[in-house]
TIGU-282947 format. One record per atom (N, C-alpha, C, O, CB): x, y, z. Coordinates in steps of 0.05 Angstrom, whole numbers, padded with zeros to 5 digits, always signed. Glycine has a CB too. Example, Ala and Ser with C-alpha at 12.3 -4.5 7.8 and 13.67 -1.06 7.14 Angstrom:
2
+00264-00114+00156
+00246-00090+00156
+00264-00066+00156
+00285-00066+00169
+00226-00089+00181
+00257-00045+00142
+00273-00021+00143
+00258+00001+00157
+00268+00023+00161
+00282-00012+00114
***
This chain:
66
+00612+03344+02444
+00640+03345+02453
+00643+03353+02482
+00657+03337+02495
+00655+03364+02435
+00632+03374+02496
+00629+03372+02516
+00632+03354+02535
+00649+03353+02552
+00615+03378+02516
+00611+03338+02529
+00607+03309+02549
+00633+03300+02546
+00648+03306+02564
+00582+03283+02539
+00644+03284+02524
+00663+03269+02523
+00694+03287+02537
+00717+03278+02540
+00662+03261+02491
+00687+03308+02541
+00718+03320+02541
+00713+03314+02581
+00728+03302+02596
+00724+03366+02523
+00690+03327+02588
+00683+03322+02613
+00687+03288+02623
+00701+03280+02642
+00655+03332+02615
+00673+03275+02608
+00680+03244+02616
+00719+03239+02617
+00734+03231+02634
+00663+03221+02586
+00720+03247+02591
+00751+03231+02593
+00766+03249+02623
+00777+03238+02643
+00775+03241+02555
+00762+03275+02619
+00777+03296+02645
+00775+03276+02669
+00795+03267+02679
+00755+03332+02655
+00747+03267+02679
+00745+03255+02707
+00750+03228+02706
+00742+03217+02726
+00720+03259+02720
+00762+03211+02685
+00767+03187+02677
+00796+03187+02672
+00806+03167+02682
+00750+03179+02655
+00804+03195+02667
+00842+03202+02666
+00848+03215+02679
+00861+03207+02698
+00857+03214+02644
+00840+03243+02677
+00859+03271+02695
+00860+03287+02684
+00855+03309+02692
+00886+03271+02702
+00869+03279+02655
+00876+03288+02634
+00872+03288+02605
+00871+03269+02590
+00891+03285+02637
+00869+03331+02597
+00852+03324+02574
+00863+03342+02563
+00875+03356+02579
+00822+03323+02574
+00864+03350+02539
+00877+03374+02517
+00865+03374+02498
+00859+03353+02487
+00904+03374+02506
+00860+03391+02492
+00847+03406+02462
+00868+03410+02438
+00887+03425+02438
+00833+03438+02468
+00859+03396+02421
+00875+03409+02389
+00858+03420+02379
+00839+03407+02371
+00886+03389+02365
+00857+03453+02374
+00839+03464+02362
+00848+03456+02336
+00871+03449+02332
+00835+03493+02367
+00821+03458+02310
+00823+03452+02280
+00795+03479+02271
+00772+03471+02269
+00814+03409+02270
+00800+03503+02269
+00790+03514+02260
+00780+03515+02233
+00755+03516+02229
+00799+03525+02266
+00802+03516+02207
+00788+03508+02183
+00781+03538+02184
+00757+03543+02183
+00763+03482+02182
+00795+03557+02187
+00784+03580+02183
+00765+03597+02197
+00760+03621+02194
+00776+03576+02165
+00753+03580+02215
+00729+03589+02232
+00736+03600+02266
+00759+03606+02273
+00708+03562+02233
+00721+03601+02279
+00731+03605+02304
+00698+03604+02321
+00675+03609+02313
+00752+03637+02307
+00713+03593+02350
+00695+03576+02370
+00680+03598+02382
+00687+03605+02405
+00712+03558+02394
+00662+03610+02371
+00646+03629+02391
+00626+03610+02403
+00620+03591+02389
+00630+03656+02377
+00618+03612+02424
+00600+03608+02434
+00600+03580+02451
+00580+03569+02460
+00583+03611+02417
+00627+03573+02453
+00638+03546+02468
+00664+03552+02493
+00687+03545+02496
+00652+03524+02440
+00648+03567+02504
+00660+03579+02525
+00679+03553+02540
+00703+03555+02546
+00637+03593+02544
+00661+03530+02543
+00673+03504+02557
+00707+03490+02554
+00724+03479+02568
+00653+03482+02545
+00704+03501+02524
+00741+03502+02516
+00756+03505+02521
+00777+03495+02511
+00752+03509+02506
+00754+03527+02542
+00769+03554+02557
+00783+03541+02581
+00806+03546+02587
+00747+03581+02568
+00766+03524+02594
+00767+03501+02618
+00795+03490+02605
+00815+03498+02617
+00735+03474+02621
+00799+03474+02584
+00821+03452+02581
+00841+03467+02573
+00834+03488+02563
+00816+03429+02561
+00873+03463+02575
+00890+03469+02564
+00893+03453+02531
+00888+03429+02525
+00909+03467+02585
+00903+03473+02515
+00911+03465+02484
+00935+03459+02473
+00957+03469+02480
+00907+03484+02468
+00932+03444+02456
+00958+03441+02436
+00965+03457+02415
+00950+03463+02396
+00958+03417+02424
+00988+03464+02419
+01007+03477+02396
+01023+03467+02376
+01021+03443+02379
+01024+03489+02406
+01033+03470+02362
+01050+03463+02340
+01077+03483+02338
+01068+03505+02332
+01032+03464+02314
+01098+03484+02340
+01119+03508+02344
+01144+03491+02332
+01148+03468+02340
+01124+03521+02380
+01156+03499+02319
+01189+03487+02302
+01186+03459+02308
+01205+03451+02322
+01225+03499+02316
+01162+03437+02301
+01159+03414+02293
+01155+03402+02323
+01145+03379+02322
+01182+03404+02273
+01159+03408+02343
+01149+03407+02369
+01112+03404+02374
+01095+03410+02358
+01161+03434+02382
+01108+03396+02397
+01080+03397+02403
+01085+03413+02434
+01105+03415+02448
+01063+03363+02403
+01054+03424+02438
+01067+03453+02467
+01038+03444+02478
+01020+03444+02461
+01075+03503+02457
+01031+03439+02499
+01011+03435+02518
+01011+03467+02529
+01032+03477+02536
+01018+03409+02541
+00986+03481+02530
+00980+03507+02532
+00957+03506+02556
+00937+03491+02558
+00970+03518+02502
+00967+03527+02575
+00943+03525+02595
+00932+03565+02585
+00909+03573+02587
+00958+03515+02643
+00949+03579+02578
+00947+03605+02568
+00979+03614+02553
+01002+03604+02553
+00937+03626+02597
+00965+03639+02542
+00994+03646+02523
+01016+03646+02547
+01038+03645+02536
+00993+03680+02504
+01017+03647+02561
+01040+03642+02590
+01056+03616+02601
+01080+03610+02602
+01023+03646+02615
+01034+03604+02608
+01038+03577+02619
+01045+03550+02605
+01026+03534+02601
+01016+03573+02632
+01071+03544+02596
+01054+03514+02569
+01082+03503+02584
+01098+03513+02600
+01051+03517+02514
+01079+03478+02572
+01097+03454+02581
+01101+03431+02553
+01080+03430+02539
+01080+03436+02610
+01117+03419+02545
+01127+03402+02515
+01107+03387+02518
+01100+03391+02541
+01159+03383+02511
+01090+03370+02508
+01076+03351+02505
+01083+03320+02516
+01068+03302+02521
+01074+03354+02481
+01115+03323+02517
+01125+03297+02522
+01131+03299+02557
+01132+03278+02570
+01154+03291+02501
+01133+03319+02567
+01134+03331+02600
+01110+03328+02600
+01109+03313+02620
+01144+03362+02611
+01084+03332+02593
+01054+03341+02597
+01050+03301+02601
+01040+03291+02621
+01033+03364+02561
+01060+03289+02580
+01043+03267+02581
+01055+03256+02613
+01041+03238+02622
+01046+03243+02551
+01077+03262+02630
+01084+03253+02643
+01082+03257+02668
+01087+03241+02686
+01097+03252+02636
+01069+03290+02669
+01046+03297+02686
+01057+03325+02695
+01047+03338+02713
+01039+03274+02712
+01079+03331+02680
+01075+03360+02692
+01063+03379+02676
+01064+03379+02652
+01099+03373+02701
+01050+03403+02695
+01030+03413+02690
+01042+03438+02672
+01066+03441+02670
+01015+03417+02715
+01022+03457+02657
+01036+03487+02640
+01028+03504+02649
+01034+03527+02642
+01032+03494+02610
***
């Protein structure tokens, strides 16, 4: 996953993470930390750069930043 998140980043611009834990959690994939994430919030989607910074998904695809 790595590679591919790095390829698409310098091939678009733009890249986001949907974490899918399943119960578990990402130790040891520090590299994750790099991309901003997606949220889920009152049927909305939230582009996440930290618990601070996020922007709607539908602003994000359009290029502004969170």
């Amino acid at each position: 996953m790595p590679w591919e998140l790095g390829y698409m980043d310098g091939h678009i611009g733009k890249v986001a993470i949907l974490p899918l834990t399943g119960g578990s959690e990402f130790k040891g994939q520090e590299y994750l930390g790099v991309y901003p994430y997606v949220d889920k919030s009152n049927n909305s989607l939230w582009i996440h750069k930290d618990r601070q910074n996020w922007v709607s998904f539908e602003r994000w695809l359009k290029g502004e930043k969170p």
